[in-house]
N, C-alpha and C positions, 0 to 999 in steps of 0.2 A: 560245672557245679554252680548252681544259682546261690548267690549272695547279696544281701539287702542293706543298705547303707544304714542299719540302725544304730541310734547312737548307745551307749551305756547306760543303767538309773541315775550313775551319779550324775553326768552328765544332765540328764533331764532336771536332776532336780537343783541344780544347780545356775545361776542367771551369770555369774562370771565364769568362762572356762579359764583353768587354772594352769594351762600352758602358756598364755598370753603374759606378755613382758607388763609390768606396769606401767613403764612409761608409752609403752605400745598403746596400753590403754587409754592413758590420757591424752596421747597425741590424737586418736581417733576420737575419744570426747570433744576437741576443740573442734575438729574438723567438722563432726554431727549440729554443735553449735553454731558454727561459721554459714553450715548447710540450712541451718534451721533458720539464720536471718535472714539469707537470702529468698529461702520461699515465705520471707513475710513481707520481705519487701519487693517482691518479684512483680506486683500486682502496680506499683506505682513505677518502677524500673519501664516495666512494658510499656506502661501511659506514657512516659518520659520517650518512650525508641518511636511512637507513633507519631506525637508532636513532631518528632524533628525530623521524618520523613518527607522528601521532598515530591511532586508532581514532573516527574521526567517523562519526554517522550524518547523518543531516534530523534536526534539532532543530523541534518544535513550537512556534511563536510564544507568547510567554508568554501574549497576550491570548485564545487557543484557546477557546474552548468545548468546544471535544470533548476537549481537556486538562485543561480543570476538571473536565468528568463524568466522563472516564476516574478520575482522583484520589478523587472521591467516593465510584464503583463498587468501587473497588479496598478504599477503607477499611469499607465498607458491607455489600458483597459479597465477601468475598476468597477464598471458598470456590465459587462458583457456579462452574457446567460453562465447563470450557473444555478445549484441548489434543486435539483430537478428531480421532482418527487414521481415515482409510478404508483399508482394501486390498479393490481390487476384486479378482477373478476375470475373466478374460474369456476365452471359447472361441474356436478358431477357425470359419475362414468356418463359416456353413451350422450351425451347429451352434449348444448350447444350454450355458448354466452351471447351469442347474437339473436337474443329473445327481446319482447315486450317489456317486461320487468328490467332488464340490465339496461336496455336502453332509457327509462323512465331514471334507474338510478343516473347513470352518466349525466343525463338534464338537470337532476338535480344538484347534483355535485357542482357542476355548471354553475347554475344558479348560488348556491352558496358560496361557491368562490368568491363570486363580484358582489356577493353583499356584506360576508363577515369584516369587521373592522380588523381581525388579530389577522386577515391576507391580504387584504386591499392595502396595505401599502408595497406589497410585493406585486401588484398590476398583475397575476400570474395571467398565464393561456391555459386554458381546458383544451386539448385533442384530445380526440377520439375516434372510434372507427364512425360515429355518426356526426363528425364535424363535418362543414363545410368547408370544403377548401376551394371554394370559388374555381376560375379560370386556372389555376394551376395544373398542371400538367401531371402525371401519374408518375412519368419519369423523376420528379422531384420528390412528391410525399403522395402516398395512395392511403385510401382506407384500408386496405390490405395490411396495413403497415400494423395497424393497431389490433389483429390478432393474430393466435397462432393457427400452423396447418393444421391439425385437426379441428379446429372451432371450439376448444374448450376452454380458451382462455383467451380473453380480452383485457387490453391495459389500456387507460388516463394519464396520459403524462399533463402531469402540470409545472407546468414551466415559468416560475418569475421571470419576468423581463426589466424589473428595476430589484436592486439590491441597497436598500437607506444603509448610509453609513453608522447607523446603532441599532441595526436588525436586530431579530430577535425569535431564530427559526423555534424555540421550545414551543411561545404561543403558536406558532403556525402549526408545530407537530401535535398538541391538543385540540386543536381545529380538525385536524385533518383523522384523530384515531375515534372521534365520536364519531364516523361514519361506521367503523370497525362492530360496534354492536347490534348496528341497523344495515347488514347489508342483502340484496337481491334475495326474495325468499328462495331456502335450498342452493343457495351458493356460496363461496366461501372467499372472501376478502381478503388481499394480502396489502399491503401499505407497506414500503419501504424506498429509501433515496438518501446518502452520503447524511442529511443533516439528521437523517431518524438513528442508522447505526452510529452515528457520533454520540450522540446523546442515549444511547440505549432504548431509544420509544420503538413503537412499531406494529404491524400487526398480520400475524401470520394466521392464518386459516381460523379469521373470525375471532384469534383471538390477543388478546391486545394486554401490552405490559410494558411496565418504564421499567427497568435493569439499570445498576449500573455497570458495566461490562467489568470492568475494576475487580467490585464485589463479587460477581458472576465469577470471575476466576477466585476468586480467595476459597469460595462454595466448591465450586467442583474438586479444588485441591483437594479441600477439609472432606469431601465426601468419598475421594481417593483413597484419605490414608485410614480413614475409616473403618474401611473396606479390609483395606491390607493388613492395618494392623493386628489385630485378631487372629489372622493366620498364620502372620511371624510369632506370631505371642504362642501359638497351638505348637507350631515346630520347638520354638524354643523349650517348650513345655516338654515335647520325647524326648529332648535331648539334655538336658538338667535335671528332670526326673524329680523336683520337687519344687511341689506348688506355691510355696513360701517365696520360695529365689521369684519366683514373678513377679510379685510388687515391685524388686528394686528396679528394673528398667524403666519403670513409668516415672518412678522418682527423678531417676536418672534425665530422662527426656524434661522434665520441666525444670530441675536445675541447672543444664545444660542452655535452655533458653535463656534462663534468665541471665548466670552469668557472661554467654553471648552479647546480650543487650546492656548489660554494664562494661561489656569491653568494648563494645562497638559506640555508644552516645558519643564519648569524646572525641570521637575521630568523625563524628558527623556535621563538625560544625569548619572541615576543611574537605571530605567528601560525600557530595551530595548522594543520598541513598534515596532509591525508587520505593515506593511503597511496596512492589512487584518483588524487589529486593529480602520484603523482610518474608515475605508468605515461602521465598524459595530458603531463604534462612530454615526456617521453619520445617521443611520438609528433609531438609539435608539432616538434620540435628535427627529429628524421628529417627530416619535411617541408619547416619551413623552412631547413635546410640544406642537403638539398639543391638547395631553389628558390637560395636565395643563391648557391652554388655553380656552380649549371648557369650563372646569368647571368655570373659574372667566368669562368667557365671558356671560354664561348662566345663571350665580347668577347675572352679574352687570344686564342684560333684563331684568332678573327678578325680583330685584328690583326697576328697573327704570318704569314698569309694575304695580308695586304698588304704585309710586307716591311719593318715596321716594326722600329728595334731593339729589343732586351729591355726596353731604358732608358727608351723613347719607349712601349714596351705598357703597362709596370707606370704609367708615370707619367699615361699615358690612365685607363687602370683605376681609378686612387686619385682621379683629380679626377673623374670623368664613372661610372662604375660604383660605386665604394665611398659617394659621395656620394649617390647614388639609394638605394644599399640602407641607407644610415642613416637617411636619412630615412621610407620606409619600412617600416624595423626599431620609429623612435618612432613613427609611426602604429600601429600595430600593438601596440608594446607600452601604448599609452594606452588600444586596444581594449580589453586586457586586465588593467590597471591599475585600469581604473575598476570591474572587479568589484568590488571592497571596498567599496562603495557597494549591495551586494545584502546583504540581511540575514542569510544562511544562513552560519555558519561554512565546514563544508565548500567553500563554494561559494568565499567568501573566499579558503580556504589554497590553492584549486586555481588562481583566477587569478592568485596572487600566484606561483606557479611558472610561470604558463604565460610569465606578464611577463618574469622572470627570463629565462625560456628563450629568449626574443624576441631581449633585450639581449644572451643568451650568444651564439647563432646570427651575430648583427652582428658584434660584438666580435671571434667568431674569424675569421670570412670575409672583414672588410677589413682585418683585422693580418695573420693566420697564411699564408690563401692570395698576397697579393701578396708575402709574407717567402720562401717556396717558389717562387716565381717568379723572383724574383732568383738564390736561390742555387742551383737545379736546372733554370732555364728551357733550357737545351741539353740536360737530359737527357732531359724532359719532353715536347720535342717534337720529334717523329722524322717518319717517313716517316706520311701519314695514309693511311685505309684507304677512305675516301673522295673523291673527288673535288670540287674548289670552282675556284665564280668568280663571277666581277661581271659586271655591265652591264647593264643595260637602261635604256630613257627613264625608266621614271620615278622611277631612282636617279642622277641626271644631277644635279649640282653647278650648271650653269650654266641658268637658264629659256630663256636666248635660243638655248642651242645644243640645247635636246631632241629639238626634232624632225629633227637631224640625225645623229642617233645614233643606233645598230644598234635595231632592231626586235624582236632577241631576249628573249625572257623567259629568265631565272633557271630551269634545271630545279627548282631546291628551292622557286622562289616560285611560281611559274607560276600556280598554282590561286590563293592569295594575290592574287597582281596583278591576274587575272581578276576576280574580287567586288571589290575596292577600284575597277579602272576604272568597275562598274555601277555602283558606289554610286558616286561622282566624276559618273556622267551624272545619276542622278535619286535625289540624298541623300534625300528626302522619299520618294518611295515605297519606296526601302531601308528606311527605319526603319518606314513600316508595315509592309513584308513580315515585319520581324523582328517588331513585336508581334503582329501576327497570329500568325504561329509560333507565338508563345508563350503567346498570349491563354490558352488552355487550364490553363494552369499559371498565368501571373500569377492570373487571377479565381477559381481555386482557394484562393488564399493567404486570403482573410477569411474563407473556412469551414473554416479550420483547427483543429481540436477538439485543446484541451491539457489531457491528462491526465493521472492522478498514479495512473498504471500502476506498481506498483513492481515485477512480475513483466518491466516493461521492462531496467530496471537487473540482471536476473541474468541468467547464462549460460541460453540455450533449453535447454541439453544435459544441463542439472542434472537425476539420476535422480530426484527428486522432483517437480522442475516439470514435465517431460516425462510423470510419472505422472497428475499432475493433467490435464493437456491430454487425455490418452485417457478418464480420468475424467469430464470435463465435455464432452468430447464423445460420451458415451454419456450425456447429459442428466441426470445426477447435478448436486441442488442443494450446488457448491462453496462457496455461501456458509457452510454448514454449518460446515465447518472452524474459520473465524475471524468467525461474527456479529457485526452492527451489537448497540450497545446503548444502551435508551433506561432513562435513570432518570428515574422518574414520583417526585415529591412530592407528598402529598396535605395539604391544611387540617387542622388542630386539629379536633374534634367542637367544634359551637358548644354553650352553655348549654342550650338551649332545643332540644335536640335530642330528636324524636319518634321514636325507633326505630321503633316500630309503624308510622307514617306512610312509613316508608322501605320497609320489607317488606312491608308488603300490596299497594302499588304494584307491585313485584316479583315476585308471585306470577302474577301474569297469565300471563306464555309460558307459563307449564307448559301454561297450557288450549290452547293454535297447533296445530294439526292437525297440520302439518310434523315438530312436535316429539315427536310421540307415539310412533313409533317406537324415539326417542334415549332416550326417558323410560321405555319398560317397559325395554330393554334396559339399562340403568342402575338397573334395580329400585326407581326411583321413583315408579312409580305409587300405591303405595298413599298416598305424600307427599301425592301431590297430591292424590286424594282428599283426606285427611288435612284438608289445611289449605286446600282450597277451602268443605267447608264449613263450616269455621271463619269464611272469609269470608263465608261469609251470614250469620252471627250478627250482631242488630242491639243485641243488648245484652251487656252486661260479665258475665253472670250463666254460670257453667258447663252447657252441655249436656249431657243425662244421656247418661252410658256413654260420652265420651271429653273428651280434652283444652278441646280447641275453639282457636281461633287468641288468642283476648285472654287466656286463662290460660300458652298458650305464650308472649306477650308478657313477660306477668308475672314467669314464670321465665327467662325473656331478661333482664330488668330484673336482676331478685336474683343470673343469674350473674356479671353485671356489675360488681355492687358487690360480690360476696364477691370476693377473692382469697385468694391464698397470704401477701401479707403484711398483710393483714386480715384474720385469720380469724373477727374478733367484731364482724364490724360490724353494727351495730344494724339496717341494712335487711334481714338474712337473715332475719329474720320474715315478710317479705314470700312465703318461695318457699313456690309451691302444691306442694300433695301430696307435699311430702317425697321428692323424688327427685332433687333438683340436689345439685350441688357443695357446696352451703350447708347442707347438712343435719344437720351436727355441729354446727354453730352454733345450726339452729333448734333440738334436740336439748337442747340446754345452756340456751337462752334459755327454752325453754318448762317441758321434764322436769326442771331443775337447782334452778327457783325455789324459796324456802318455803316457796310454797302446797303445790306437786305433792311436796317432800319430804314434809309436815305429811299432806296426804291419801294417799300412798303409806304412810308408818308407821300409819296411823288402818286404812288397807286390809288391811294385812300384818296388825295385832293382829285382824282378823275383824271387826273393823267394820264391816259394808255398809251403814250409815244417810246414807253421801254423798247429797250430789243426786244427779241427772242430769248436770248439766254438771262435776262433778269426774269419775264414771263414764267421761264422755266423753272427756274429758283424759288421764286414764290409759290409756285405751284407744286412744288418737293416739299417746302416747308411747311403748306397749308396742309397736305397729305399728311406729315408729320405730326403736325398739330393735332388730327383727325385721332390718331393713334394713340397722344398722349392721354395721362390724367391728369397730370398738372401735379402732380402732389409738389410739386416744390413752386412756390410764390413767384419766383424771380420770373417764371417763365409764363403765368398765365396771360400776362397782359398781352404779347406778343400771341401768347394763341389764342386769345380771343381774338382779336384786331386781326387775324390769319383765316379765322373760321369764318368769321364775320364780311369777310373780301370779296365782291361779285368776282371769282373767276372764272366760272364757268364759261362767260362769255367768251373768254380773252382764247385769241387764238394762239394754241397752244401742244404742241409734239404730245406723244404719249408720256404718261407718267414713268417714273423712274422705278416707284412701284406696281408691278404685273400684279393688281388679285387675283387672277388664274392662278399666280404662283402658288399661294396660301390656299387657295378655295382644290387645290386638288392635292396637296401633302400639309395638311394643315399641324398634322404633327411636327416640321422639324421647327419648328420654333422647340419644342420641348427635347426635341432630339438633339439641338445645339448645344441648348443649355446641358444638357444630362451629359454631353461631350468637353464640354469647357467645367466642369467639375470634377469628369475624371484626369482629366487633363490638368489639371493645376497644377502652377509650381510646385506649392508647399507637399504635392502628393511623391514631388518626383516621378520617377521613372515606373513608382508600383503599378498603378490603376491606366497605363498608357497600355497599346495591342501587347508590346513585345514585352511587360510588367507579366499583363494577361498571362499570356503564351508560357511564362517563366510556373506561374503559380501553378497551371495546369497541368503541367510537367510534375511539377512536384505531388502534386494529387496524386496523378496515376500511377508513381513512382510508389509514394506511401499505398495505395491501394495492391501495390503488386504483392507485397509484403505480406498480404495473409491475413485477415481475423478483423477488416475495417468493415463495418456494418454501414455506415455513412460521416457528412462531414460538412462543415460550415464554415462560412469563408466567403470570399468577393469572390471567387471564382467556382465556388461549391456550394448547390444547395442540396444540402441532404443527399439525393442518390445522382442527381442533376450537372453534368459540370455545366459553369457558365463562360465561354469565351467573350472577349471584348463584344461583339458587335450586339450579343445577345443582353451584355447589360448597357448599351447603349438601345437598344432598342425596349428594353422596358421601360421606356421615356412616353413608349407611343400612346399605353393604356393607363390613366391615373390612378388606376387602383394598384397594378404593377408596380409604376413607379413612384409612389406613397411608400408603399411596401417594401421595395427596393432601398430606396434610401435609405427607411429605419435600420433597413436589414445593417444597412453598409455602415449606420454608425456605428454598431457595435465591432463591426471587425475591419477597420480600417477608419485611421488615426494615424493624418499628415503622412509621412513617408512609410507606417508601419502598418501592417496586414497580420489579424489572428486568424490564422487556422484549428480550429476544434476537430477532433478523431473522434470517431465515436466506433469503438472498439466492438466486436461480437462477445466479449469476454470481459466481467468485471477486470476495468482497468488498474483496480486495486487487487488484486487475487494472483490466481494461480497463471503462468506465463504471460505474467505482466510487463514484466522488469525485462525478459529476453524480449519480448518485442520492442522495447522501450532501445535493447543497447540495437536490434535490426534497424528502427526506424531512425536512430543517429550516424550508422551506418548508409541510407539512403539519405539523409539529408547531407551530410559530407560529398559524397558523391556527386548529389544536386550543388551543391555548392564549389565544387571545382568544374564544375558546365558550366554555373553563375557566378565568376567570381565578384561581381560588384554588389551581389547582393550578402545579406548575414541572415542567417537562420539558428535557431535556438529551439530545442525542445523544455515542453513544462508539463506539468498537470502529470494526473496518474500516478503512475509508479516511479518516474523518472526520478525522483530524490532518492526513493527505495533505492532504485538502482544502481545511485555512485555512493550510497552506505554500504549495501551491500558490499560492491567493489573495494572499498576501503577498508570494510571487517575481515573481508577473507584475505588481503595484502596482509594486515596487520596480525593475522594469525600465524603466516610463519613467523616473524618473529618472535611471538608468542611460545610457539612450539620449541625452538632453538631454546629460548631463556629457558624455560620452564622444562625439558629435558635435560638439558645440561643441569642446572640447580641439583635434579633430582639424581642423577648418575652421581653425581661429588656428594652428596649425602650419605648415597646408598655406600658407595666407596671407601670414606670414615666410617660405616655403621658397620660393616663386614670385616672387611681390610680383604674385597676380594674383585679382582678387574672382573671374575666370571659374574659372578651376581649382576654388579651393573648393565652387564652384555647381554644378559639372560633374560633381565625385566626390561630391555628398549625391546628385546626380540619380541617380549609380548604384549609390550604394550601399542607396536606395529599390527599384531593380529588379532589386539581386541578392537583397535580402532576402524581397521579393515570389517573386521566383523558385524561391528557397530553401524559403520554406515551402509555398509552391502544391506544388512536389516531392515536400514532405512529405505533403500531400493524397493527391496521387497515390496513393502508395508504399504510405500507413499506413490511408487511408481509403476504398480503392476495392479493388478485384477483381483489378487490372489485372497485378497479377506473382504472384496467387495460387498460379497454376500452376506458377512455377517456386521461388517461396518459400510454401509453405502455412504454415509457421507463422506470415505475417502477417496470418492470419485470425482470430489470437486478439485484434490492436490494433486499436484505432477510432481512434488519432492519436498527437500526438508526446508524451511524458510532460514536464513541467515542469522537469525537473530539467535535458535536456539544453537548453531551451529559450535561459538564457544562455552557453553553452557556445558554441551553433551560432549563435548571433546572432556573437560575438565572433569566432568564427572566419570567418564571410558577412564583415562588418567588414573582418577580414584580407586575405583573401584578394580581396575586391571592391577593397581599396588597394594591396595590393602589385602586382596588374597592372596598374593606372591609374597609380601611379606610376613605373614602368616605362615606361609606355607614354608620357605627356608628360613626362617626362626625355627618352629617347629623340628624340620629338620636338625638343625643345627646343635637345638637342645636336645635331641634324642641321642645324636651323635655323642655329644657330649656327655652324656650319661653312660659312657659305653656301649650302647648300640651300634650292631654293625652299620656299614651303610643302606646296604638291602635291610633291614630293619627297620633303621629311621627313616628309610623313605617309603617305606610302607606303612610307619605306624602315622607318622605326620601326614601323609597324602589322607591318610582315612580321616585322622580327627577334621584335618580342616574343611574333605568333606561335605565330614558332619555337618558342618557351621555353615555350609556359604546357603543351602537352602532357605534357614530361616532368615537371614537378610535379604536375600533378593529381592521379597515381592515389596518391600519398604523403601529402595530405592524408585526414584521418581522417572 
């Protein structure tokens, strides 16, 4: 029989109902008053929670490794390449970037670079596929390099090579997006690099915008619940059946904020709160307000539906509904409480708002909504716009009369009551059929891959990130941008160390077939000549007409010990043939003596009754003289008086220097030098063959691992490895070894060597952090092969990665505290062992559910098609991982709790059990659709 919730004339015409207590009445006046200061002052309240929010990021656990070497690098290295901006080019369909126009733009860009004053103090480089890269070899950097296989997309990396210590990359990102409106007619510009997604600038397909990513997220929230809201607001609406009860949830939701944010200021000035913190604030209150909400709103319908008075609703309401949602409200807020037991600040200020938020949602929904019922409940409910009624068996109060009662189902329950009768016939095969369902998703849940994605946490839509995504999918190595970095510590040189024993060992590859190519083209062949058969010599004695390898030893040795600040050391006698660094010294030590003044005056007065061996003397020294510049005073008198000597006449042995020697490997003068600088003490053991040999291992070791696009380093350029001989032999060509050297000061410094990775995959993204714990994994390994050396990973993801590690350690305990809390709760709130046993069993297979979901969603194909940008994730990133634990938690309790309250008062009303568990399974039902889409 259809029945319509109208109320009576007098009723209507009356503004107090006259079942209400008076003092019921004026308790709910003070409340409506209380309710009415606070939305007056909720406007300055808010102002007041924004001020005191703080700027948190993920702080790096102090015990980090990758935070020590990061530290080291920085003070080590603080010049080395970084900041490295690309703007691809990309054509459309069918077509090519390696046109007229692109290449005219690249020139220009070019050109711009080296004139704007907001980059010229960043010295950048322009590469490009139309750069020249002089004599460099292909195996190192190709123009290939600067586009992709199909030709449709070409990139510019522009690379600082100085970084001022009060940079200032904003002006450079303003420099660089004015190209963004003028680019290659019919092509579409993308701009982005580490310092543009920092700052929010950038520019995707021509088009260009500053974001704050911050804001960007507060946007997509607010445009989330937006969305959502409305259509919890529709369900709620079938299921309360009149249109008045709507207003009060929205009340509800902004009183709930505000007093959140009066409970929350004071405890902000001992935990720091993320601005992230208040927006998630924000969303949880939505949600759980409205779930609060819908359930007293739908108990007061429904019993205003039965005919009950005002007095008799509200006073149902307060003992049987406000009572379930507070208990509920502190389950829930214990979920979120117990954050502060996870180490991450941010992580701390957020659940300490969401807890807040928990207790504001309660607070106003069993005060504020039954105070509004008292004193507007005639106004509140009017004619409904739906139709209701009761009856069916197996909502029957009495067991003995069920089956005499109408056979009709409930049109709202009907489906409801259908599955609850199957499951009542065969509960056991009901609960397989539901694992089964779900099997797919629960057995999902243990190959859940957590990651320290942090392009998860920013807006998809940001012009920068959005630029990278079209960039790395035209197969540009992203890691480029923001490289791994490894800092290599090399040993002390021992005592007893043989240079020579180190280098001839080393000489070897030159002779590798493989390598011959690499070697003319590097104009070392005649090197190696040179010094192979030096390596046949089996004695210490000079071969006529060149060097030989034990005399280049020699001078290796003597450049060693002479320095800049020993200019007199006594071993500089040792350098052969007068051409090293040392040779003001031998100069001074030899031509300076008594003797050689005593027989240079005896020479000069026309004396030639000398021996032979003084002849000979003067004749080393005047050759010496020949070779000097004099830049130092003390020594020109003597070399002029030297130059100035008839000896030509004087009969006299051959000189002690061969110019055949110089006139046919005129290079090792620079090849010595280039060897007594790898070779330096202060280098240690790094820049020596078997340093070499160490580093190049480690390369190939890191390259084994997967996903290294290239790599930079003393012993790596780009795709190029370089062993010892071959950076000795970049000595031979000045533009090499110009080149060379720049190279070498940015990654090597005294005993220590940076190696940069340059990952095929943003090193900040998706399988960042696992290649991060592989690549510590190979360096370990390398380093029990090498134990005198130390190695440390930095850069990238590698902080991600021992955050990560420490969020997810810190969550079992997390889960222990905050389980147990909630069992001893539940346990006082029942006085029942089963209950407590009953909500761990499900809040096991909502969590399983939850992240199996996650599988699904993050790590499969399966919604590719209608979300493609979930092809950039391979899982769920760590940060949100306590977040959605706590809210599974939630939400897994507050409809269990529901659900056996319900029961329990049905029970207690005399309902059989088969009654109450079928009248409470429906109602709650009812209720969990229109909250659902409101959770975040």
């Amino acid at each position: 029989m259809w029945q319509h919730g109208n109320e009576s004339p007098s009723c209507k015409r009356r503004f107090w109902d006259a079942s209400v207590r008076p003092a019921a009445r004026y308790e709910s006046l003070v409340v409506l008053l209380a309710a009415a200061a606070l939305l007056c002052s909720e406007r300055y309240i808010v102002a007041a929670l924004f001020r005191h929010t703080r700027n948190l990021g993920w702080q790096t656990p102090q015990w980090s490794q990758a935070l020590e070497a990061n530290h080291k690098i920085q003070e080590i290295f603080p010049r080395r390449l970084s900041g490295t901006i690309v703007m691809a080019i990309e054509a459309p369909s069918n077509g090519t970037a390696l046109s007229a126009d692109v290449r005219a733009f690249a020139q220009n860009v070019s050109q711009q670079v080296s004139l704007d004053e907001r980059v010229r103090q960043f010295h950048p480089r322009v590469l490009s596929y139309w750069s020249d890269f002089g004599e460099l070899p292909r195996s190192v950097v190709s123009n290939l390099d600067f586009v992709s296989p199909d030709r449709r997309m070409t990139w510019l990396l522009l690379q600082p090579t100085n970084i001022p210590d009060n940079h200032n990359f904003g002006q450079a990102n303003d420099f660089l997006q004015e190209f963004c409106s003028s680019p290659p007619p019919g092509y579409n510009l993308h701009i982005t690099g580490m310092p543009a997604i920092a700052t929010g600038s950038g520019c995707s397909s021509n088009s260009h915008a500053v974001v704050n990513p911050q804001d960007m997220s507060f946007k997509c929230l607010f445009y989330a619940e937006v969305v959502t809201t409305p259509i919890a607001l529709l369900i709620m609406g079938c299921l309360v059946r009149h249109w008045r009860l709507l207003i009060l949830p929205l009340f509800s939701v902004v009183l709930s904020f505000g007093l959140s944010a009066a409970m929350l200021i004071p405890w902000m000035d001992h935990v720091e709160v993320p601005a992230d913190g208040i927006a998630a604030m924000g969303s949880v209150i939505l949600a759980l307000s409205l779930d609060y909400s819908l359930f007293l709103l739908s108990r007061f319908s429904e019993n205003h539906n039965d005919k009950l008075t005002l007095q008799e609703n509200v006073d149902i309401i307060k003992a049987c509904t406000c009572r379930t949602i507070a208990v509920s409200g502190v389950l829930v807020a214990i979920a979120f409480f117990s954050g502060i037991l996870l180490p991450e600040r941010n992580l701390q200020g957020t659940c300490i708002c969401l807890g807040f938020a928990v207790l504001a949602c309660v607070a106003t929904n069993v005060v504020f909504l039954p105070a509004v019922f008292v004193v507007f409940g005639p106004m509140l409910v009017g004619n409904s716009f739906l139709p209701t009624w009761w009856g069916d068996v197996e909502l029957a109060a009495d067991l003995a009369d069920e089956e005499e009662r109408s056979q009709r189902p409930e049109a709202d329950n009907a489906n409801w009551l259908v599955i609850m009768r199957v499951v009542e016939r065969a509960p056991v095969a009901a609960i397989a059929l539901v694992v089964l369902f779900v099997w797919p998703i629960l057995s999902s849940a243990p190959s859940l891959h957590i990651t320290a994605d942090r392009f998860a946490m920013m807006p998809l839509w940001s012009p920068a990130v959005l630029a990278l995504r079209n960039i790395q999918d035209a197969h540009f190595p992203t890691g480029l941008m923001s490289p791994y970095e490894i800092l290599v510590t090399a040993p002390d040189q021992p005592d007893d160390l043989v240079i020579s024993n180190e280098i001839r060992s080393s000489l070897e590859p030159l002779g590798r077939p493989e390598l011959k190519d690499l070697v003319e083209k590097m104009g070392l062949g005649d090197l190696r000549n040179a010094l192979k058969e030096g390596l046949a010599g089996t004695t210490t004695e000079r071969p006529g007409g060149w060097p030989g390898f034990v005399e280049l030893m020699r001078g290796v040795t003597c450049a060693q010990n002479h320095t800049e600040s020993t200019p007199q050391h006594p071993h500089c006698s040792c350098c052969p043939n007068a051409f090293l660094d040392c040779r003001e010294c031998d100069f001074m030590d030899k031509c300076e003596s008594p003797e050689m003044q005593a027989a240079l005056k005896q020479f000069s007065s026309g004396n030639v009754s000398l021996d032979e061996e003084h002849l000979r003397m003067l004749k080393d020294c005047a050759l010496r003289a020949q070779a000097l510049d004099f830049k130092a005073s003390h020594l020109k008198t003597v070399g002029d008086q030297l130059m100035s000597s008839p000896l030509e006449g004087a009969n006299l042995t051959a000189p002690v220097l061969d110019k055949t020697i110089l006139e046919r490997f005129p290079f090792l003068v620079e090849v010595v030098h280039q060897v007594q600088s790898l070779s330096h003490k202060d280098r240690g053991m790094l820049l020596l063959p078997s340093g070499f040999a160490a580093l190049l291992e480690l390369c190939e070791d890191l390259y084994r691992t997967g996903g290294v696009a290239s790599m930079l380093g003393p012993s790596w350029l780009y795709h190029q490895r370089l062993d010892w001989v071959f950076a000795v032999g970049l000595a031979v060509k000045p533009e090499l070894r110009d080149g060379y050297n720049l190279f070498l000061q940015q990654f090597a410094e005294g005993k220590h060597a940076l190696l940069q990775v340059h990952t095929k995959f943003p090193s900040i993204g998706a399988m960042s952090a696992d290649w991060a714990q592989e690549a510590r994994r190979v360096l370990r390994a390398w380093q029990h092969r090498h134990p005198a050396f130390q190695v440390q990973l930095a850069g990238g993801n590698a902080e991600a990665a021992d955050t990560r590690d420490e969020i997810l350690r810190a969550m079992w305990t997390y889960l222990i505290v905050c389980v147990s809390l909630i069992m001893m709760v539940l346990y006082l709130s029942f006085q029942s062992l089963l209950v407590p046993l009953r909500l761990a069993l499900a809040l096991v297979f909502t969590l399983l559910a939850t992240f199996g979901m996650g599988v699904v969603i993050y790590q499969t194909t399966f919604l590719h098609g209608l979300f493609p940008q979930l092809k950039y994730f391979s899982g769920i990133t760590y940060e949100v991982i306590p977040l959605v634990t706590g809210i599974a938690i939630a939400l897994g309790l507050d409809y269990d709790i529901f659900l056996v309250s319900r029961i329990v008062e049905f029970r207690m009303q005399r309902y059989s059990d088969r009654a109450s568990i079928f009248r409470g399974r429906t109602q709650i039902a009812l209720g969990m659709p229109a909250s659902d889409p409101l959770w975040p």
